[in-house]
N, C-alpha and C positions, 0 to 999 in steps of 0.2 A: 360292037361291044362299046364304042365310042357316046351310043346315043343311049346304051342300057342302063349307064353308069350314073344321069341325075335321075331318072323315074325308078332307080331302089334308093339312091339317098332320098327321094321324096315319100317314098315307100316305109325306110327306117326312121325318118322323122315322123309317120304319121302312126308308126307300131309304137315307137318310144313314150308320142304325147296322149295315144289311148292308154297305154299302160299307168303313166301318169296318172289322168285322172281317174282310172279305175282304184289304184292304190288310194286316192284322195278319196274317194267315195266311201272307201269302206274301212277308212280311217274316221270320216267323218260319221258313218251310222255304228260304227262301234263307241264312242263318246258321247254319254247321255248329255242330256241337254241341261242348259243354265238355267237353274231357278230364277235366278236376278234377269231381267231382261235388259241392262245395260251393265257395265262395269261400276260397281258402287265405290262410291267415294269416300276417301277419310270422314271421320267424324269424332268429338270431343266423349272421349272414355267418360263411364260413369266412372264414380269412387273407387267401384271396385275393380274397374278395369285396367288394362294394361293399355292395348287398342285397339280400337271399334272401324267399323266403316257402315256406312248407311246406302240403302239403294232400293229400288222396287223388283217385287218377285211377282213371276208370272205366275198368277194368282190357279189358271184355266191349266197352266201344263200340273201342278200339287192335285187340281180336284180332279186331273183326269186318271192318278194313279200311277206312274210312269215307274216303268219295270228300272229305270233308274235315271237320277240325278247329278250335275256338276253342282256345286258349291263353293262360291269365294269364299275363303274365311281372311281374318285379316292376317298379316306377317308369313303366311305358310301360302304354301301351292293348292290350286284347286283341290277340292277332295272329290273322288268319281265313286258314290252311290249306290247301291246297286238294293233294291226296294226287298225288303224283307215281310214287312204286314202295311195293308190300309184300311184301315176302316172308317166311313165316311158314316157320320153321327148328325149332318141335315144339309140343306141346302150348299151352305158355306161352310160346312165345318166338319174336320175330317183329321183322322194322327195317319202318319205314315211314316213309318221306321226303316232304319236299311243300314248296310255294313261298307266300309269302305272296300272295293275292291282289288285295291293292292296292296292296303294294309290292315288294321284293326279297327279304323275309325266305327263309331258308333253314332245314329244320328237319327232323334226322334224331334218331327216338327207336327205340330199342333194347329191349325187352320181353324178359328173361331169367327165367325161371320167377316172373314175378310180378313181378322187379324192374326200373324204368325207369332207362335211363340215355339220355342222349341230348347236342345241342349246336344250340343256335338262334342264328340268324345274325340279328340285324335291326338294319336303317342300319350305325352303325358298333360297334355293342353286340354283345358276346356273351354267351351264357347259357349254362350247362350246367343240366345233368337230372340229378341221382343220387337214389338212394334216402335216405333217413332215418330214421330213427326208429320204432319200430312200424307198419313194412311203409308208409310214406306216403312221399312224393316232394318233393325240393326241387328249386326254381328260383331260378337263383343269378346277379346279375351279373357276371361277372368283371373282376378291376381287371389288366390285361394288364402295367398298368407294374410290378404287386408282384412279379413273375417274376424273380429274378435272372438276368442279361444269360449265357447257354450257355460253357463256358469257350473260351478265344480268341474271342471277337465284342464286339463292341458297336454300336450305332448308326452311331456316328460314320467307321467304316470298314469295315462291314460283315465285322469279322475279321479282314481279308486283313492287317492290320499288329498282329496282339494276340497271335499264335501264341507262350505264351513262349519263351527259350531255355532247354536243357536244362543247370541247373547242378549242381556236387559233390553236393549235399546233394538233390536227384531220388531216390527212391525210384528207380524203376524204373534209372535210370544204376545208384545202388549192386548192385541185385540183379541185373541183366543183362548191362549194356554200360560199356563205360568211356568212349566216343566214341559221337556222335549217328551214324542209322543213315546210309548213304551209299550210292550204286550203284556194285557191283563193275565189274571191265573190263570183263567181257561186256552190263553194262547194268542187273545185275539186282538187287535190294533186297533185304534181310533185312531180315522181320519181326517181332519178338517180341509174342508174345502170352501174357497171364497170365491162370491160373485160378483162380478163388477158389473157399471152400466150408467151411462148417458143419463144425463136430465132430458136431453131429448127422447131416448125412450120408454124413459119412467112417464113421461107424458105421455107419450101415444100409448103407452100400455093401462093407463088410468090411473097412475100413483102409485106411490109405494107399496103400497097391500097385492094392488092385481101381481107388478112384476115381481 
């Protein structure tokens, strides 16, 4: 009994350390893979950001379709993926959409001859995807309030009472109309519409007459 006693502890160290790695295994083929092929690095917010980080994406695991994706975003926990549509539009360039799978995230990236762009949805955060810097990709949080308010809208009334009125000094009154438009007897509206355009393409188009 005396000699039975280290060949089962060497017996239950070697059940315990196959269990181990089997648990590790299939911890590890359950966790889609990293788009970014290293941990990406802080980087300087655009205007409209909050904070960004910069880093390269493995261009070959996006064109090969992967039934799902990790994602660093910046400030938040990886987001895990999980591939909802792909559709590959030429050599380099391909959209492939998918849903966070443990919670609502939303995430469509854009592959254009090598360049990503994209926009990820997650809680109440949003991110965009653009390109950066020697061919690598940023991920950006965006600050939605830095937006200036669309002209006639705001919050508070959703537009419907910001519309301005048309006065003397209006560009479009001086160059078109003397009175705001109104509906003729028969019902119907006149629309003015203006076109703008380069001196550079007033030339390539032959002058003022062709364009």
């Amino acid at each position: 009994m005396q000699n039975s006693n280290p060949i089962l502890r060497q017996f239950s160290v070697l059940a315990s350390a196959s269990i181990f790695i089997l648990l590790s295994t299939t911890a590890q083929a359950q966790t889609p893979p990293q788009l970014f092929r290293q941990r990406p690095a802080w980087t300087e917010p655009s205007r409209h950001g909050m904070e960004a980080h910069v880093g390269d994406i493995d261009e070959s695991l996006l064109s090969s379709g992967p039934a799902g994706i990790t994602l660093a975003i910046p400030g938040r926990p990886d987001v895990e993926v999980e591939r909802q549509s792909h559709e590959r539009r030429g050599a380099r360039s391909l959209v492939w959409r998918g849903r966070g799978q443990s919670d609502s995230s939303k995430v469509t990236l854009t592959l254009h001859e090598g360049l990503l762009f994209g926009r990820i949805e997650s809680g109440s955060d949003i991110f965009s995807v653009r390109p950066g810097g020697n061919g690598r990709t940023i991920v950006e949080k965006i600050d939605s309030d830095s937006f200036a308010p669309e002209w006639g809208h705001d919050a508070a009334t959703h537009g419907h009472e910001k519309v301005p009125a048309v006065t003397g000094g209006d560009m479009m009154q001086q160059d078109f109309s003397t009175t705001p438009a109104t509906p003729a007897a028969d019902g119907t509206v006149q629309i003015v519409l203006m076109s703008v355009y380069t001196p550079q393409a007033r030339t390539a188009a032959g002058g003022t007459t062709q364009i």
